[in-house]
N, C-alpha and C positions, 0 to 999 in steps of 0.2 A: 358822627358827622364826617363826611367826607373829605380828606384832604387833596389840595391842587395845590398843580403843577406855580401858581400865584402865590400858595403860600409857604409855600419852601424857599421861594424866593424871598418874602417880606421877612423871615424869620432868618435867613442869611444875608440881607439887604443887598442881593444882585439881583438881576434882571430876570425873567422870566428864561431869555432865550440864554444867558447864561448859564442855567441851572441844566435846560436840556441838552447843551453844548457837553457839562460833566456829567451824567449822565449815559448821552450816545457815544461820551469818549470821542467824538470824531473832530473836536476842534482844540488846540492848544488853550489851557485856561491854567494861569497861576497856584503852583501849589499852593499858596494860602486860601486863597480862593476857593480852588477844589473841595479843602479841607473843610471851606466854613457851608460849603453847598450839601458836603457828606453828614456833616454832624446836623446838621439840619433835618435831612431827608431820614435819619435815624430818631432824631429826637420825633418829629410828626409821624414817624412810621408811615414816611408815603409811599403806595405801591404806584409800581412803575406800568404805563398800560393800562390804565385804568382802574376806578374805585375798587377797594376793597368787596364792598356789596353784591361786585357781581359776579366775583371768580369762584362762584362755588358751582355757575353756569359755564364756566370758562376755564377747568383746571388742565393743567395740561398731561404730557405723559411720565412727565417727571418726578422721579422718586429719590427725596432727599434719605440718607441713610449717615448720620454723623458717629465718629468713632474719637478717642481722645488718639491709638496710636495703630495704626493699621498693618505696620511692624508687627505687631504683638498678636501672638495666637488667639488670646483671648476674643478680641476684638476683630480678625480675620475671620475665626470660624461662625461668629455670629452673622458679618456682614454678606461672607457668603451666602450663610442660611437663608437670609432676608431676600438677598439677589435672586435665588430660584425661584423665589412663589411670587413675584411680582409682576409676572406674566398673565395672561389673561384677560378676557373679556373687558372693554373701553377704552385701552388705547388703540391710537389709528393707523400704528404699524404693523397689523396681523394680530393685535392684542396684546402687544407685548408694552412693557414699561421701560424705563431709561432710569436705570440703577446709577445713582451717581455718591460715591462714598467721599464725604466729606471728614478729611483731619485735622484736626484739632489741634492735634500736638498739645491738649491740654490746659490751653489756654481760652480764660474768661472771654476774653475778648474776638477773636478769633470764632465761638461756638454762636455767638449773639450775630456776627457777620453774615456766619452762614444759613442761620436761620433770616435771615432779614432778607437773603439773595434767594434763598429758597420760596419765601413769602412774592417775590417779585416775580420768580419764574411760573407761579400758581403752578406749585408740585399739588401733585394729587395727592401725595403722602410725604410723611415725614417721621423716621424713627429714630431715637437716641438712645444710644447704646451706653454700656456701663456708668461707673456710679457718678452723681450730681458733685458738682466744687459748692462746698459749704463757706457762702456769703451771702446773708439776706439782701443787699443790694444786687448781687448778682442773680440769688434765685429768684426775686421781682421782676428781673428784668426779662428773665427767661419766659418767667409763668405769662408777661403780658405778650410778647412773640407767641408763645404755643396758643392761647387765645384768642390774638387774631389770626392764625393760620385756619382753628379751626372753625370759627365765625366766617372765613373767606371758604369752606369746602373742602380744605385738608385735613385728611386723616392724620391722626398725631399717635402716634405709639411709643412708648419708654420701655425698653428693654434691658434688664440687667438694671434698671434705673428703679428708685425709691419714686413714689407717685408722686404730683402735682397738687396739692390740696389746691392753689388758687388759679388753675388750669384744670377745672373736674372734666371736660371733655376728652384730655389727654388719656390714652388706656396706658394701664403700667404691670407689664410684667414683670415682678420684682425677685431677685434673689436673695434666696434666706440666708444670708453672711453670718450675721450674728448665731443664728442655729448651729452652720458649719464652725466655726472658729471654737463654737463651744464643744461639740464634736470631736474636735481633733484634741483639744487641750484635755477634754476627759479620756479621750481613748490615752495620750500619755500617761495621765497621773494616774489610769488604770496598772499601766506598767511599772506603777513605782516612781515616777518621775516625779520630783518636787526641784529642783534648779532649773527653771525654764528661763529660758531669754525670746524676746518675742520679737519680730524684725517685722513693723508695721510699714504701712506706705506710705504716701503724702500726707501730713497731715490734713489739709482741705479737701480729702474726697472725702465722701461719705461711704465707699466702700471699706476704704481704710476705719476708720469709726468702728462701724458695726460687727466689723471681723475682729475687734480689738476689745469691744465691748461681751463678745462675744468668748473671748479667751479669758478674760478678766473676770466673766461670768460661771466657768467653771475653776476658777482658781478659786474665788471667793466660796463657793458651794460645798469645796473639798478642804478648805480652810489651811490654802496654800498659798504663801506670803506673795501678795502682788510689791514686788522691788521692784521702783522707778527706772534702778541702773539696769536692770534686765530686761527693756523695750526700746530701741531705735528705731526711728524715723529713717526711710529711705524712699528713693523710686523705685515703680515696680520694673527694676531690672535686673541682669545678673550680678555685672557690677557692683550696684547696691550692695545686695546680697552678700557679695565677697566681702566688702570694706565693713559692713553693721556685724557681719561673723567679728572680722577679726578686734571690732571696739568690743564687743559681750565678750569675747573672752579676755581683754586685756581687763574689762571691768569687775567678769566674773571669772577665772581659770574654773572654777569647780561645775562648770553648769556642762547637766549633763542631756538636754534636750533643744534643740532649735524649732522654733515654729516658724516658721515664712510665711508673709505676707501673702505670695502666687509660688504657684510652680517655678517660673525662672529665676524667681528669688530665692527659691530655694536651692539652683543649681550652684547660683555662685555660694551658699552658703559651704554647700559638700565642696565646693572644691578649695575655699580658704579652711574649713576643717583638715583635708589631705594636706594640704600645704603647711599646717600646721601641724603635723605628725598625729592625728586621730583618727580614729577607724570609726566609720558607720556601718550598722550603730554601735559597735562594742563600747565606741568611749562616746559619743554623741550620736543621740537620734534625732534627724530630722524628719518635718513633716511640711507639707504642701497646699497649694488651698488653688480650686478649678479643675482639675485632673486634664492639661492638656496633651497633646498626642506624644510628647517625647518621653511625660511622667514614667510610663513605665517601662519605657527604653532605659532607665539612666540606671547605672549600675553604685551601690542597690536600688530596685525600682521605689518610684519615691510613694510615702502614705502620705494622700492628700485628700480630699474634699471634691468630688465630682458634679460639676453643674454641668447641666445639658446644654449647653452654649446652643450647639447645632438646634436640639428639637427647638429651645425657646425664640431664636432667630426665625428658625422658619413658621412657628407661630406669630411671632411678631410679622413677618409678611403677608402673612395669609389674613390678619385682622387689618393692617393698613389696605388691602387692596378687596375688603371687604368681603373675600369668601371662608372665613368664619366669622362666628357670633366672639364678640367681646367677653369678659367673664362678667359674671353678676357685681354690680358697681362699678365696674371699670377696672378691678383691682384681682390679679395674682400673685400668689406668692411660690416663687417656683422654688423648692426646695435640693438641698444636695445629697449626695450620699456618699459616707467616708467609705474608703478605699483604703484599707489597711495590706502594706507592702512591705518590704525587706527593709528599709529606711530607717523604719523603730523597732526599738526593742528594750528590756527591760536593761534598768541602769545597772553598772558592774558594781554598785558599792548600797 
């Protein structure tokens, strides 16, 4: 059923012309007001310019591309990737597309905004990048956004993102975390390692999860004690990194391995190690997860977990703008490959 410009109105009880007043922005209308015109226009999911029904005739050149922090390599080098291949035949600047990277900063609220703005500007595509915030209220909310995008003619693509079950239209290039996490934790305990402290990320990603699930799944197989005290929660920053170091060792002094969350977590972990008088790896090996480009710059070069951020991006571009085939289902699972560097090594005792 199609929603009007009438009933955003009845359901914010103002007028018709003041709905289009907030809307075209071009008339002064009381922030309550505004407020109760916006929550409205969100709750019906009204597009703006006309019914949803018809933009799949009507899309325009616009390529939504969402990142949680566009700071961060991870999520630069994807969004790059995506940027190159969305050139090409149907838009009506020379064929070219309008890459517009959308951040998030990480925030529920925020991603649902964007997608709602993207929905009005009828993007021709839409990709989202790294892992989903685990909230069934929140991932309802998403799955019914990426359904009407692609019911309106938008191509939906999940990159680095866990698929959509109640969004099946959405395609979802997914990465295998859980494999890597288990990866790296076995290349350790290969080396003798059995004091591991693990320096996980937010708890409501689901990236953070899997990579955790993932670590916890080679401990358990090698029948190597998973200790509560030897897992913090952080963001994936350096920061972090440095402060969850220096908690695992006040909690543990004897742990002789660090595993990070990402690569930049794992810089500040090596350098609250140095600052704590221990050599990498003589007295602690760390390890990494993404293999971004400064990984094996950093002295020792760090053993991490290499995802193809770049190929999978520009995959993911090439499938929103339609010149590849999607995979069978809709679903990939792009796998990593460890990287074993000067970072670890066997423990001194």
């Amino acid at each position: 059923m199609t929603v009007t410009l009438a009933d955003v109105a009845a359901r914010a009880q103002v007028s018709p012309a003041t709905v289009s007043r907030v809307l075209n922005g071009n008339y002064p209308v009381a922030s309550s007001t505004r407020e109760r015109v916006l929550r409205a226009v969100d709750e019906l999911d009204y597009v703006l310019n006309g019914p949803a029904s018809s933009l799949a005739a009507a899309t325009s050149d616009l390529v939504g591309i969402l990142v949680n922090d566009i700071a961060d390599p991870f999520f630069g080098i994807m969004a790059a990737a995506i940027q190159s291949e969305i050139g090409g035949p149907g838009g009506r600047a020379g064929g070219e597309r309008l890459g517009v990277v959308c951040n998030t900063g990480g925030s529920p609220e925020r991603e649902l905004t964007y997608l709602t703005l993207l929905q009005r500007q009828r993007a021709a595509a839409v990709v989202l990048t790294g892992g989903a915030i685990e909230d069934t209220a929140h991932a309802a909310a998403v799955a019914a956004k990426l359904r009407r995008l692609t019911e309106a003619g938008t191509r939906v693509v999940l990159c680095g993102r866990p698929p959509a079950p109640e969004a099946p239209e959405a395609i979802a290039l997914t990465f295998d975390n859980r494999g890597g996490g288990r990866q790296l934790t076995e290349h350790l305990i290969g080396l003798g390692h059995r004091r591991l402290g693990y320096i996980a990320g937010p708890e409501e990603r689901t990236t953070t999860r899997h990579r955790l699930e993932g670590h916890r799944a080679a401990l358990d197989a090698h029948g190597v004690e998973d200790d509560p005290r030897r897992t913090v929660h952080g963001r994936y920053d350096r920061r972090s990194g440095y402060e969850a170091t220096l908690e695992l060792l006040r909690r543990d002094p004897s742990l002789t391995a660090v595993v990070a969350a990402n690569d930049t977590v794992a810089l500040g972990a090596c350098a609250a190690l140095r600052d704590s008088g221990l050599r990498i790896p003589d007295d602690v090996s760390v390890a990494g997860f993404d293999d971004l480009p400064f990984s094996i710059d950093a002295v020792p070069a760090l053993t991490t977990v290499r995802l193809p951020l770049s190929e999978a991006g520009a995959r993911a571009g090439r499938i929103a703008m339609g010149r590849e085939e999607p995979p069978p289902g809709g679903i990939a699972t792009v796998r990593g490959e460890l990287m074993v560097r000067g970072s670890t090594g066997a423990p001194r005792d």
